[in-house]
C-alpha positions in Angstrom: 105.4 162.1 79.7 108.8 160.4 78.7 109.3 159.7 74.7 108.2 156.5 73.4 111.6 154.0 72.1 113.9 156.5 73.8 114.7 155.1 77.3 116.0 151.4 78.4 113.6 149.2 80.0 113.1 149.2 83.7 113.3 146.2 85.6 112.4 146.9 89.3 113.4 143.5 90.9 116.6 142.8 88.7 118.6 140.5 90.3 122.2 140.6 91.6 124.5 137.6 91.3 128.0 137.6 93.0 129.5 134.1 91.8 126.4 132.2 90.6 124.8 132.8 94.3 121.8 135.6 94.1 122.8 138.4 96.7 120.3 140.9 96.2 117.8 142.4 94.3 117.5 146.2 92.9 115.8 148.1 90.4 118.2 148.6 87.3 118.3 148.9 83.4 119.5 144.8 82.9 117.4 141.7 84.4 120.9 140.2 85.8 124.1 141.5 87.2 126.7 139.7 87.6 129.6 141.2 90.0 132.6 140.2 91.7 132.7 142.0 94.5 129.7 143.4 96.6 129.3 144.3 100.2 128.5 141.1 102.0 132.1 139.6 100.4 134.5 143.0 100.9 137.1 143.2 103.5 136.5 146.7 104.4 132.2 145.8 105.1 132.9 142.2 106.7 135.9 143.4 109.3 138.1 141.3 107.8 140.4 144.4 106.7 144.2 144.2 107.1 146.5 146.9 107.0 149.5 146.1 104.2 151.1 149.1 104.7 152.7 149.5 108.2 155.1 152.2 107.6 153.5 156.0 106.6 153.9 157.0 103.2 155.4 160.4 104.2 158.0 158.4 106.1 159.0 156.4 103.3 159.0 159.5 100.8 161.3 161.3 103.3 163.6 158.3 103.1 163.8 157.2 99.5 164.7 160.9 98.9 167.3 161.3 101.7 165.0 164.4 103.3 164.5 164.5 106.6 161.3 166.0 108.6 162.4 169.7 110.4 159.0 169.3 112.4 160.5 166.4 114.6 163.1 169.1 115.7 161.8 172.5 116.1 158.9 170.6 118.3 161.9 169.1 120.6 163.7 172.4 121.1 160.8 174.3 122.2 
C-alpha cells in the first residue's frame, strides 16, 4: 500500500490541448496539458517532412577544413 500525502494525484482521463483544440486524452499527474507540438501536427508523423540539408555533413567538414576523402581513391585504383 502506497503512503498517504506522498504521491501526486492521478488523473486517468487528463486532457491534452495542442493550441486551445483537445487532441487527446491520457492518464497523467495534471488535469490539462497544454503542448505545442504533438504527433497529429509534426512534419516527421504527417509526411510533410523536408530535407534542409542537401549536402552531407562529412562533405562539408572535409571542405571547410581543406581535407580531402582517401576512400574516393584507393576504391578507384583497385
Amino acid at each position: 500500500m502506497p503512503k498517504e500525502g506522498i504521491h501526486p494525484d492521478w488523473y486517468p482521463d487528463a486532457k491534452v490541448y495542442c493550441n486551445g483544440e483537445l487532441v487527446m486524452t491520457v492518464g497523467a499527474t495534471q488535469p490539462e496539458i497544454h503542448v505545442d507540438v504533438w504527433s497529429g501536427n509534426h512534419p516527421f508523423y504527417t509526411g510533410n517532412q523536408k530535407i534542409i540539408d542537401t549536402e552531407g555533413r562529412v562533405e562539408r567538414f572535409l571542405r571547410k577544413y581543406g581535407m580531402t576523402d582517401t576512400r574516393d581513391e584507393s576504391d578507384s585504383q583497385s
